[in-house]
mmCIF file of the N, C-alpha and C atoms, coordinates in Angstrom:
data_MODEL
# 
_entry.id   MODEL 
# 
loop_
_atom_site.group_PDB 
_atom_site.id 
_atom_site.type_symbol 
_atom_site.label_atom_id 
_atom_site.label_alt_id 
_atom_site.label_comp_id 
_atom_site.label_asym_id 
_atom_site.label_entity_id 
_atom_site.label_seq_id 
_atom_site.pdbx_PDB_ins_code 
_atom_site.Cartn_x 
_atom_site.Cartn_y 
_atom_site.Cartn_z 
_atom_site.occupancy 
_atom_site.B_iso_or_equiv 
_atom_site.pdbx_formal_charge 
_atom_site.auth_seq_id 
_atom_site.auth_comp_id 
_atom_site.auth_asym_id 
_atom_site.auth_atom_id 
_atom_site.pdbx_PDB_model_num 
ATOM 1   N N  . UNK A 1 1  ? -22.662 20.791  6.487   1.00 0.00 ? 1  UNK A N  1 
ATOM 2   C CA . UNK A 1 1  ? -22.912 21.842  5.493   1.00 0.00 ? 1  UNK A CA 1 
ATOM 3   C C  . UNK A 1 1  ? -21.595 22.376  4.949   1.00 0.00 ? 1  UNK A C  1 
ATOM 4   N N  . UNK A 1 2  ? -20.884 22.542  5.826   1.00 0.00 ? 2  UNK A N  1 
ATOM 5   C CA . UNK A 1 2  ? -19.568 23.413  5.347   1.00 0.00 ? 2  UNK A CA 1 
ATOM 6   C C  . UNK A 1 2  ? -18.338 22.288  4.636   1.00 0.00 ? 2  UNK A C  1 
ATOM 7   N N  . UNK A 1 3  ? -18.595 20.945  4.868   1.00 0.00 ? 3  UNK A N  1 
ATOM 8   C CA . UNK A 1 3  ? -17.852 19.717  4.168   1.00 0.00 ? 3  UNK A CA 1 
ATOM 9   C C  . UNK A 1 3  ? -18.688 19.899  2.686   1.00 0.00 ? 3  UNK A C  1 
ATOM 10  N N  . UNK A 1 4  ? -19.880 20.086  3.050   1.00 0.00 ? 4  UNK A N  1 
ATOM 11  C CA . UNK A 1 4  ? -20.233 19.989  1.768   1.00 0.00 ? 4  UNK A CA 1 
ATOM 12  C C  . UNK A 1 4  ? -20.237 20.589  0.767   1.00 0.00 ? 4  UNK A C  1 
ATOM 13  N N  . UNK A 1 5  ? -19.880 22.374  0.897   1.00 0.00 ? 5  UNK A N  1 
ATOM 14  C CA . UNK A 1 5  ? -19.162 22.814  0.330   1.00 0.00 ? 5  UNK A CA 1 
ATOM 15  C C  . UNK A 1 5  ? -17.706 22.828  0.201   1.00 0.00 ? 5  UNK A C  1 
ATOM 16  N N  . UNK A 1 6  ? -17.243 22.413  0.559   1.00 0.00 ? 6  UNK A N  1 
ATOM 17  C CA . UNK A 1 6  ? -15.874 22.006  0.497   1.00 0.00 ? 6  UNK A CA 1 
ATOM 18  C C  . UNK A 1 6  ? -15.794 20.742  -0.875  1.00 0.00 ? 6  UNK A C  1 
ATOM 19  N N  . UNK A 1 7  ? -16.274 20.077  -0.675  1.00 0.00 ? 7  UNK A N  1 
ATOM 20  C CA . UNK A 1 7  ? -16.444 19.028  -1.627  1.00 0.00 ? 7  UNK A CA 1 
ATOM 21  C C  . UNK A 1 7  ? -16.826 19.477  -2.870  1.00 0.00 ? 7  UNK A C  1 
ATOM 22  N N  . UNK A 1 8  ? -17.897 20.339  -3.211  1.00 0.00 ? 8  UNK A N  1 
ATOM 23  C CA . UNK A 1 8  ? -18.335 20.734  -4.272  1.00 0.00 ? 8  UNK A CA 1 
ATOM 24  C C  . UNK A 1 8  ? -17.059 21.916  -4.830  1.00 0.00 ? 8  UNK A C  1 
ATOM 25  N N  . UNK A 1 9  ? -16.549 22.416  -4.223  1.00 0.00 ? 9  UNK A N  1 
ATOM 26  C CA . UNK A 1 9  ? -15.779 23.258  -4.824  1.00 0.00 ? 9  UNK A CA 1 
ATOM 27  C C  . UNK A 1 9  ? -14.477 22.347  -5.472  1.00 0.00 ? 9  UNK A C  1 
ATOM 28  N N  . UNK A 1 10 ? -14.173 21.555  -4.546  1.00 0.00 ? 10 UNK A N  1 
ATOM 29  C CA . UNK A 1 10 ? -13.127 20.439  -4.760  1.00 0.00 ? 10 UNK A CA 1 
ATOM 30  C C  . UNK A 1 10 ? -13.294 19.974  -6.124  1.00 0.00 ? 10 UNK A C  1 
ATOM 31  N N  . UNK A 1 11 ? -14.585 18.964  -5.914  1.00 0.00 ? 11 UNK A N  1 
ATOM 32  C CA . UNK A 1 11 ? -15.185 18.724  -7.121  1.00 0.00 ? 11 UNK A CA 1 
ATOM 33  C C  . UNK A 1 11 ? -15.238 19.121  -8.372  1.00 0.00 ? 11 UNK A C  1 
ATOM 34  N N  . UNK A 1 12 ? -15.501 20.463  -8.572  1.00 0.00 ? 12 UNK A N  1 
ATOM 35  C CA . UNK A 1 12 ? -15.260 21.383  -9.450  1.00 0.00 ? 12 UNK A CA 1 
ATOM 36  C C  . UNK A 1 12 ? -14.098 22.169  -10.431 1.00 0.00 ? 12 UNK A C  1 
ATOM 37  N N  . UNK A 1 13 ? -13.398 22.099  -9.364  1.00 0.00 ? 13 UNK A N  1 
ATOM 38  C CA . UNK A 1 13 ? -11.776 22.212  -9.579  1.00 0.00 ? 13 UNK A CA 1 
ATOM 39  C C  . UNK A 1 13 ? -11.392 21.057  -10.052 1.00 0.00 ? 13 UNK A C  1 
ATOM 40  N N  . UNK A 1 14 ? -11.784 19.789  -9.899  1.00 0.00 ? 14 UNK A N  1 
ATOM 41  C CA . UNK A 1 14 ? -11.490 18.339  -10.173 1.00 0.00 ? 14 UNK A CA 1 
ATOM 42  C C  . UNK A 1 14 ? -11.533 18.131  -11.604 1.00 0.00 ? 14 UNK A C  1 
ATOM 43  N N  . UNK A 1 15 ? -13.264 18.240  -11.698 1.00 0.00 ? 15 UNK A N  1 
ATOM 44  C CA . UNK A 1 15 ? -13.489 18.533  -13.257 1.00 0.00 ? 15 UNK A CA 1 
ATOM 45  C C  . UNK A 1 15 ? -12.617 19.421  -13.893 1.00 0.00 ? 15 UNK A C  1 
ATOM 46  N N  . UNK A 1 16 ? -12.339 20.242  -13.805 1.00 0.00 ? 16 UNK A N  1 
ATOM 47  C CA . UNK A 1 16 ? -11.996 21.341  -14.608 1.00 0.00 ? 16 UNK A CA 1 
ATOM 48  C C  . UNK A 1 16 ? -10.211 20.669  -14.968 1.00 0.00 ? 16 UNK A C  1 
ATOM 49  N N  . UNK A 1 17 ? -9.735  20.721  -14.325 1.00 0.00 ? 17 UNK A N  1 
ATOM 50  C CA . UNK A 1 17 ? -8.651  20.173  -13.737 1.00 0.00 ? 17 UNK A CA 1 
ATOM 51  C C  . UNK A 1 17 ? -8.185  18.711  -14.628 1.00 0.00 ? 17 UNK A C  1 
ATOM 52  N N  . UNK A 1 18 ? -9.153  17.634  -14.566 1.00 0.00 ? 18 UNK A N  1 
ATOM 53  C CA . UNK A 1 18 ? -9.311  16.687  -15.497 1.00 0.00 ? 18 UNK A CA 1 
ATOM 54  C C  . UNK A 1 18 ? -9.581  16.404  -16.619 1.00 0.00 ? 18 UNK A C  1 
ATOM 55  N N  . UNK A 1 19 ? -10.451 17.900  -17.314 1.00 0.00 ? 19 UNK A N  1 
ATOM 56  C CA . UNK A 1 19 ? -10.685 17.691  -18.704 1.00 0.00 ? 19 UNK A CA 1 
ATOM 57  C C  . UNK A 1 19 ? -9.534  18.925  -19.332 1.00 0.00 ? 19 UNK A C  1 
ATOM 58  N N  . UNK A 1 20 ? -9.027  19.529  -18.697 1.00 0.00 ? 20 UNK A N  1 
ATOM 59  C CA . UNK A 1 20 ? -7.572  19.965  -19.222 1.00 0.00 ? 20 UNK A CA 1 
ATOM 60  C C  . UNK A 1 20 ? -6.167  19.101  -19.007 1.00 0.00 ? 20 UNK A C  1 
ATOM 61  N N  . UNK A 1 21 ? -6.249  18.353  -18.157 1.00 0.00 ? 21 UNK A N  1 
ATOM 62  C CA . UNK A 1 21 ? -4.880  16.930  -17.964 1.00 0.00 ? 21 UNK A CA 1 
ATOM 63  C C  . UNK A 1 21 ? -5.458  15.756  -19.035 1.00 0.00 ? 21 UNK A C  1 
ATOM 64  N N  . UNK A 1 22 ? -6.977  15.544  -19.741 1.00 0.00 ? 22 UNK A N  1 
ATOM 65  C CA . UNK A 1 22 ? -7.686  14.077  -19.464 1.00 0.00 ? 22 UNK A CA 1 
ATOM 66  C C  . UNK A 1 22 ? -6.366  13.234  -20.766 1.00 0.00 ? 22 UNK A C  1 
ATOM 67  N N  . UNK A 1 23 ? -6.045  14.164  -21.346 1.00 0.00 ? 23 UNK A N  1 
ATOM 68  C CA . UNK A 1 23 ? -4.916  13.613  -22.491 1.00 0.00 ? 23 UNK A CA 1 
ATOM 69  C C  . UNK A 1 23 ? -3.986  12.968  -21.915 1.00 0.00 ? 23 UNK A C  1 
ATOM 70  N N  . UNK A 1 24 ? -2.946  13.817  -20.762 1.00 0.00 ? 24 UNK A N  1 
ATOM 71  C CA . UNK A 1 24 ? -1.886  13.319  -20.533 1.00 0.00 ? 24 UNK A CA 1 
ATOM 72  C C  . UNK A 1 24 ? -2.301  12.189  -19.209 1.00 0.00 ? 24 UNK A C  1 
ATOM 73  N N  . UNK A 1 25 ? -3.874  12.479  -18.761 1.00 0.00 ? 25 UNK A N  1 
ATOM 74  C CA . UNK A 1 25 ? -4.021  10.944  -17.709 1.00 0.00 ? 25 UNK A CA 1 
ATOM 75  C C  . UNK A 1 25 ? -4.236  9.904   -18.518 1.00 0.00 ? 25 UNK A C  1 
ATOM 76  N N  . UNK A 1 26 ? -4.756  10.383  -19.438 1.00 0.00 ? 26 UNK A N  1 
ATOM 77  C CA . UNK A 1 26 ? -4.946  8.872   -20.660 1.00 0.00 ? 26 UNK A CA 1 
ATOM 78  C C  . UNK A 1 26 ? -3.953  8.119   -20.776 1.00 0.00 ? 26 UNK A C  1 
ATOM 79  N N  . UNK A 1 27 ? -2.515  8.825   -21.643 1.00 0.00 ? 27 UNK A N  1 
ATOM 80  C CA . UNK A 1 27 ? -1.684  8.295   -21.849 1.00 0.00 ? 27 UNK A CA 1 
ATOM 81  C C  . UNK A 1 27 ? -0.985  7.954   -20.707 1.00 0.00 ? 27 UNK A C  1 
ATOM 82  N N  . UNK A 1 28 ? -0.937  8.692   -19.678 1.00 0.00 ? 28 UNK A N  1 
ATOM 83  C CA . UNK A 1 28 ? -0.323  7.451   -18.563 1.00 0.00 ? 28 UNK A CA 1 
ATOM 84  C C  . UNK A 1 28 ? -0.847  6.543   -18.173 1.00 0.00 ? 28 UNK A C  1 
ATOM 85  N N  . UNK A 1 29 ? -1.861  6.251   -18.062 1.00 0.00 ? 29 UNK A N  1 
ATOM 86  C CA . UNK A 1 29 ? -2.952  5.312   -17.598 1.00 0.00 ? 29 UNK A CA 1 
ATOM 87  C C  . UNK A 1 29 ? -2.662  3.803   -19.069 1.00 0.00 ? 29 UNK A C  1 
ATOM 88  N N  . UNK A 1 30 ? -2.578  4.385   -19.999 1.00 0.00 ? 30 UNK A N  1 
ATOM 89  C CA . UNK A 1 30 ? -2.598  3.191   -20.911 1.00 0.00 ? 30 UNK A CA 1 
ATOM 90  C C  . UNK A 1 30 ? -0.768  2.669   -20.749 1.00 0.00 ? 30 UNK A C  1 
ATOM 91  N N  . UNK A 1 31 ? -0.071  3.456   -20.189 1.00 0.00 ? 31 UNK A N  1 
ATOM 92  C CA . UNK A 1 31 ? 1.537   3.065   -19.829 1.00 0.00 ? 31 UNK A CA 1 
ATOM 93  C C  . UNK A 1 31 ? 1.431   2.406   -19.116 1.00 0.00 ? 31 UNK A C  1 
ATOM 94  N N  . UNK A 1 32 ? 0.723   2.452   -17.983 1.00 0.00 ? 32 UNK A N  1 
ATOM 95  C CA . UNK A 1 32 ? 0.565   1.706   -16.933 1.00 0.00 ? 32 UNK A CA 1 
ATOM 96  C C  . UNK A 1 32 ? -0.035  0.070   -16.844 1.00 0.00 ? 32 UNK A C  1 
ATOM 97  N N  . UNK A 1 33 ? -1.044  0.414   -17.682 1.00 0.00 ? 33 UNK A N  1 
ATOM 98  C CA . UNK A 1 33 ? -1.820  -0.520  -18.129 1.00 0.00 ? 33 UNK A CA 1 
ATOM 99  C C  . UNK A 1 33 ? -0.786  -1.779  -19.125 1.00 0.00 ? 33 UNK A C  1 
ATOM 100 N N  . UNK A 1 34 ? -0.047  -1.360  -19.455 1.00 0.00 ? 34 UNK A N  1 
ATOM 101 C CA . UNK A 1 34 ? 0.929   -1.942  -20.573 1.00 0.00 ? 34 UNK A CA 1 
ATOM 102 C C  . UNK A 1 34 ? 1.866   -2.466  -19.854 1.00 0.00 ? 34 UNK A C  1 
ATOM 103 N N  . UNK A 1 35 ? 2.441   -1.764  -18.876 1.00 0.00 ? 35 UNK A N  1 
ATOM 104 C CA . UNK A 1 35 ? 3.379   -2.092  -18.031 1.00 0.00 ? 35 UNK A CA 1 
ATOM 105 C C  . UNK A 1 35 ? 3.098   -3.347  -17.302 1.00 0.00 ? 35 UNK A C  1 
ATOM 106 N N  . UNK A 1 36 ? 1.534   -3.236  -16.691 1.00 0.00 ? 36 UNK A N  1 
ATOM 107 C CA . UNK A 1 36 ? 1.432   -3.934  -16.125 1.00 0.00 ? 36 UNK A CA 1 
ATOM 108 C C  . UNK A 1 36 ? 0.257   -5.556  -16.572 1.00 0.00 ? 36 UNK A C  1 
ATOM 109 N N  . UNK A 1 37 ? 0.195   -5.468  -17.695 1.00 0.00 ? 37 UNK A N  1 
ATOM 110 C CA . UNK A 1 37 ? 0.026   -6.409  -18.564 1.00 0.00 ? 37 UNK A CA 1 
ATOM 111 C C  . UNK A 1 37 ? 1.291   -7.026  -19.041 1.00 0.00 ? 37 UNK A C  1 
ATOM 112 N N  . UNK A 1 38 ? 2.510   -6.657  -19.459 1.00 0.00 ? 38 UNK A N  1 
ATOM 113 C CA . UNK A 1 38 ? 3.764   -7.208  -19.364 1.00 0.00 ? 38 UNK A CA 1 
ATOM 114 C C  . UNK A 1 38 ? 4.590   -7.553  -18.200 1.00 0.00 ? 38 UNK A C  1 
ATOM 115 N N  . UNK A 1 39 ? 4.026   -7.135  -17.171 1.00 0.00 ? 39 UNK A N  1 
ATOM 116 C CA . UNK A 1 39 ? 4.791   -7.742  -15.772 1.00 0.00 ? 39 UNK A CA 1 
ATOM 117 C C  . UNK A 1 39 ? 3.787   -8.869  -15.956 1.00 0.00 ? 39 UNK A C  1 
ATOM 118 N N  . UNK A 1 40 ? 2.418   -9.009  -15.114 1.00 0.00 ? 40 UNK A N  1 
ATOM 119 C CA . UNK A 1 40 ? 2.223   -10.208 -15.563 1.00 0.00 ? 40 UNK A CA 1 
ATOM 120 C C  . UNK A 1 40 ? 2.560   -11.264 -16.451 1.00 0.00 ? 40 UNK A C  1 
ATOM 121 N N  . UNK A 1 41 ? 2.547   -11.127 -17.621 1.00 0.00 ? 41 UNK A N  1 
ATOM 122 C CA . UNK A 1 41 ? 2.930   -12.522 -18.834 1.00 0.00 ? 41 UNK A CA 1 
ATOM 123 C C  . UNK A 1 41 ? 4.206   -12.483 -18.633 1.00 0.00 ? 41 UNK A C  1 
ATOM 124 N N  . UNK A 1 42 ? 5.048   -12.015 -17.762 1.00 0.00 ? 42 UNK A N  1 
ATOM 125 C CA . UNK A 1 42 ? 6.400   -12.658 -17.541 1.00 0.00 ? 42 UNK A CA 1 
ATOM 126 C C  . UNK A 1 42 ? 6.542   -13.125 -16.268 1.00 0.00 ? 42 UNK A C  1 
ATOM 127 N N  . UNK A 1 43 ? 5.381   -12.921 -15.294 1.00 0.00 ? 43 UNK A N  1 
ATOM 128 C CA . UNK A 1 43 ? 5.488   -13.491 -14.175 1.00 0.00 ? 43 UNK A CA 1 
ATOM 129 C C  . UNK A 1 43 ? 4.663   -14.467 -14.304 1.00 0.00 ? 43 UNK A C  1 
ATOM 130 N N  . UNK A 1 44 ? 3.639   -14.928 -15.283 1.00 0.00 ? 44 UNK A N  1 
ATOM 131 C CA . UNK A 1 44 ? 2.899   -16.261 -15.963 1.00 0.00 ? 44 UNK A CA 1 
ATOM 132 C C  . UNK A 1 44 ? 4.139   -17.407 -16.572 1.00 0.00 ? 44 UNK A C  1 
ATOM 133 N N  . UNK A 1 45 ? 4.763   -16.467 -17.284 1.00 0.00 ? 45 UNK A N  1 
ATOM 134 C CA . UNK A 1 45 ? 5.724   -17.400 -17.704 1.00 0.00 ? 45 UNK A CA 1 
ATOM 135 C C  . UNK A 1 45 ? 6.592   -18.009 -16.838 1.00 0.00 ? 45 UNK A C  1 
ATOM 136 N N  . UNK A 1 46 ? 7.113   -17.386 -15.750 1.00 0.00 ? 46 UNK A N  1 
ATOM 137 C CA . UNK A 1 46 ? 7.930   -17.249 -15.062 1.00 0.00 ? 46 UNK A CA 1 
ATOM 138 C C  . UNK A 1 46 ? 7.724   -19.029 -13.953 1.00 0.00 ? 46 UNK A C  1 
ATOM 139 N N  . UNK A 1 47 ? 5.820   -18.812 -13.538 1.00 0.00 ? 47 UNK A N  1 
ATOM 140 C CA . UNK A 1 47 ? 5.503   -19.459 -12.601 1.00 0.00 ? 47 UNK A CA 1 
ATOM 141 C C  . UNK A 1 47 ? 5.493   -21.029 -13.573 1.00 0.00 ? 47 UNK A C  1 
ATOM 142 N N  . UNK A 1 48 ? 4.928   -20.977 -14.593 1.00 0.00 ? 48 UNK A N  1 
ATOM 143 C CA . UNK A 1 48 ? 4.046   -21.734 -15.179 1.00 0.00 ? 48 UNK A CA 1 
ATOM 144 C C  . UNK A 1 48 ? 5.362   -22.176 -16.583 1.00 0.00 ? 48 UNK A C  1 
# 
């Protein structure tokens, strides 16, 4: 019972928390994503 409030409050704070960051997780998330789409095709090239 008492995890489970714990969680829901967590939770909550999470949301809240995420749709005021969700911009700047976006844009890191697509950096990342880029980053690591260009490590690959140079480690494709690299092998191959």
């Amino acid at each position: 019972m008492f995890m489970s409030v714990i969680f829901l409050t967590l939770n909550s704070v999470f949301e809240t928390l995420s749709e005021s960051l969700m911009p700047f997780f976006a844009v890191k998330f697509c950096f990342a994503l880029i980053k690591k789409t260009i490590l690959f095709y140079v480690l494709m090239q690299l092998l191959f």
